[in-house]
N, C-alpha and C positions, 0 to 999 in steps of 0.2 A: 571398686578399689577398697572400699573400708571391711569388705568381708577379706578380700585377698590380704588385706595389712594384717586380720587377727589372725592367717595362719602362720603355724612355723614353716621353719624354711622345708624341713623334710616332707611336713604336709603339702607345700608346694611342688615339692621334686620328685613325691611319687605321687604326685600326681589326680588326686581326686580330680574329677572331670571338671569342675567348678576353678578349683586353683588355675588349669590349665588352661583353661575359658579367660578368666581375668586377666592372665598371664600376656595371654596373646593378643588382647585387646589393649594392653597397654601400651601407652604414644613412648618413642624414642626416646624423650626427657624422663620420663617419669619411671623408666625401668633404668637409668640410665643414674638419677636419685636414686632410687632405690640400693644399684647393686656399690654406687658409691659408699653412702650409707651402710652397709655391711661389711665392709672392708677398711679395715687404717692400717696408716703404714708402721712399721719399724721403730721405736725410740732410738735403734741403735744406730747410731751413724757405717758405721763398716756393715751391720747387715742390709743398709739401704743400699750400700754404693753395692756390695753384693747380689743383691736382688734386680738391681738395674743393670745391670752387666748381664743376669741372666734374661732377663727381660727382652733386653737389645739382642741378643743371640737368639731369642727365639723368634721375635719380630722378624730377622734375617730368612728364618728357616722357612718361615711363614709366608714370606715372600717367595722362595725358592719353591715352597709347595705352590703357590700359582702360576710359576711356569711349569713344576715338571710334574705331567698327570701320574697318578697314584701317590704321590709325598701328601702326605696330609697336611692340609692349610691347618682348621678349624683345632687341632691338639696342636698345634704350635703358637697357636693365638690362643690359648687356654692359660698355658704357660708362661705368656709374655703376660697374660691381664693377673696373673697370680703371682706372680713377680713383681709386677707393676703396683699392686694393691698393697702390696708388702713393702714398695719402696717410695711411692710417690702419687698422690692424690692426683696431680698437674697430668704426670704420664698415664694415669690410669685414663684419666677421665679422655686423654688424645687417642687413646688406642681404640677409648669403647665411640668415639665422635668421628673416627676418622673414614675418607669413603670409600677409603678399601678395605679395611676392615673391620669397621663397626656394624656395618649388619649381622656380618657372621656371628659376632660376638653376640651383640643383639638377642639373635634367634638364640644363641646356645644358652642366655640366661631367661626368657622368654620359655625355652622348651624345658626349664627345669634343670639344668645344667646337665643335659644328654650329650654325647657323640655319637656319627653317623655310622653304621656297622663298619661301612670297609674304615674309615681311621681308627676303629678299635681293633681291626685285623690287623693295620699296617704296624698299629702302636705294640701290640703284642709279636708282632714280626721282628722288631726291632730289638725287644725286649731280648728274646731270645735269640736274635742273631751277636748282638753284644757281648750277651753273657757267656756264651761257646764261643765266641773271639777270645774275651777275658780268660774261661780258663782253660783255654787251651795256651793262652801265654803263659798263666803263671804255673803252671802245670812243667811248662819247657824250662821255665825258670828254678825250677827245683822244690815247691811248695807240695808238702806230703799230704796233704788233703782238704786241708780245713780250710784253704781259700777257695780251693773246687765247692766245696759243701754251701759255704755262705754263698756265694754265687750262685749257686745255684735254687737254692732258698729263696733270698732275695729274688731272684727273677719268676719261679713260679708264682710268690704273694703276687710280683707285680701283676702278672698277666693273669689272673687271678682277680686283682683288683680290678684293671679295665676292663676285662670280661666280664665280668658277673655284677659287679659293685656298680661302675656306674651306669647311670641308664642308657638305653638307646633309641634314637630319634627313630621315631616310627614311620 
């Protein structure tokens, strides 16, 4: 543990064999301090209540993905614990304790904060089915370009981001 405390986080998330070693050898409590430890919330009041609303939306979805196969659980519990961390120590700390979904979480700070291919498929799925929703509305709606453009922008970075940027559980 006292070699895994001197690395950074990055030196942990990519992963030297050693980081990943300690990583996963640690007990439920102690990654659990850890990622608390790493995260405080909001001073702002309206961004907490914000955060927590988003939070609880995602917890929902999150749910929704273990009953319906292919919805991704594990990035909708990504989102509620970054939500959470941003709004509320008390909520963060139920989400990563709880026993339906704190293992998952568990593992996903454990493995480096990875997701598993197919939810970086779905998430990129989404992405782009959103965005060709978006501007094909505001497209009907009379918008001469530049809302297409940003849109579209925006949605390559994203899928771009979860593609490439973050890692993936092996």
């Amino acid at each position: 543990m006292g070699e895994n405390a001197a690395m950074t986080p990055d030196e942990r998330s990519e992963g030297g064999a050693l980081g990943h070693s300690l990583m996963t050898h640690e007990g439920d409590e102690v990654v659990i301090q850890r990622v608390l430890a790493e995260h405080k919330p909001s001073r702002n009041p309206l961004a907490r209540i914000l955060w927590i609303g988003i939070g609880g939306l995602a917890v929902i979805f999150a749910v929704i993905g273990i009953v319906i196969p292919g919805w991704p659980t594990t990035s909708w519990l990504v989102l509620a614990a970054y939500s959470f961390a941003r709004s509320s120590q008390r909520l963060f700390r139920w989400l990563l304790t709880n026993r339906l979904f704190g293992p998952v979480l568990l593992e996903y700070y454990r493995s480096g904060r990875a997701l598993p291919f197919h939810s970086k498929m779905v998430i990129g799925t989404l992405i782009f089915v959103a965005s060709c929703v978006s501007i094909v509305g505001i497209t009907k709606a009379g918008d001469p370009g530049f809302g297409q453009t940003l849109i579209a922008v925006v949605a390559i970075v994203g899928i771009w981001w979860v593609g490439w940027r973050v890692p993936t559980v092996a």
